[in-house]
N, C-alpha and C positions, 0 to 999 in steps of 0.2 A: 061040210065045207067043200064049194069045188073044186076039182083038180086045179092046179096052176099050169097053163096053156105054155106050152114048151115053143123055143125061139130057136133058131139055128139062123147060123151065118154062112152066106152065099158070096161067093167071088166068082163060079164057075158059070160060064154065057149060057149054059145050056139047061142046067139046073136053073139058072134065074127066068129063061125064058118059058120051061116047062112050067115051074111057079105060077107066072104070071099068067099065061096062056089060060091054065087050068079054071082059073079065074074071069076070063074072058077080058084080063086087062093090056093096055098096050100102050108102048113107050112113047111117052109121052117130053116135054120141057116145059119151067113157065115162063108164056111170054115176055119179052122186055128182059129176060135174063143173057144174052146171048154175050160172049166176051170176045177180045179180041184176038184171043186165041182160039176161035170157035166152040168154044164149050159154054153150057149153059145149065144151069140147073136140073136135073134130070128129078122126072117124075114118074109114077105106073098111073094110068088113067082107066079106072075102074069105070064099067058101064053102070049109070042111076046115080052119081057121084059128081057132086056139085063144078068138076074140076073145066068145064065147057069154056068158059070164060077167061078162066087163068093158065087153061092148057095149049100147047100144040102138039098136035101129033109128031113126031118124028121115024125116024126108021131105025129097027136093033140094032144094025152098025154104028149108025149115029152115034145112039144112046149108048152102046157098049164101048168106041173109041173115046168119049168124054168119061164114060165107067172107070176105064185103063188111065187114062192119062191121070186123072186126079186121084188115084188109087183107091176107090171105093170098095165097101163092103156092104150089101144086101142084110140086115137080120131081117126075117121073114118069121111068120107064125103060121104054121100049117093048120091046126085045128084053134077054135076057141074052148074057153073050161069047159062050155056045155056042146062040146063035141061037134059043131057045127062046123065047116070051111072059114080061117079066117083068112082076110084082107090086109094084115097088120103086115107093114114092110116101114122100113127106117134105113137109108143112106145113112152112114158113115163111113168114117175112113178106113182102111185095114188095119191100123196102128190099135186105131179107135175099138173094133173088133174082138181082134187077140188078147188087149185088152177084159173085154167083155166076157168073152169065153178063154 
């Protein structure tokens, strides 16, 4: 049986950026999501990943001032079972989070 692919929870801009980077993904929103308190959906837009369409690029401040405002929390999966680099990230809340873990 293979290992179970371990998750941890990211609130830290530095830690999520190194994350992502590693990855070569970058912060992203989807279109048509934007409110009028300026925040918008936040997304990581993976390169080879369908996200072209439904994405906008934006800037880490951006992405990190609407991160803070709505109190979000990163789970990320660093490795897959079979040891490989994973992509797995899921937004939710910190409530949602602590929660989890």
């Amino acid at each position: 049986m293979a290992s179970k692919a371990s998750s941890r929870v990211l609130t830290d801009h530095e830690q999520i950026r190194k994350w992502a980077e590693a990855r070569h993904a970058k912060p992203a929103c989807v279109k048509g999501t934007e409110a009028d308190d300026g925040s918008f959906l936040l997304r990581l837009d993976f390169p080879g990943y369908s996200g072209e369409d439904s994405l906008e690029s934006t800037s880490w401040e951006q992405w990190f001032g609407v991160f803070d405002k709505r109190q979000l929390a990163l789970i990320v999966e660093d490795k897959m079972a079979d040891g490989r680099p994973s992509n797995f990230n899921k937004l939710v809340s910190r409530e949602t989070a602590r929660a989890h873990h």
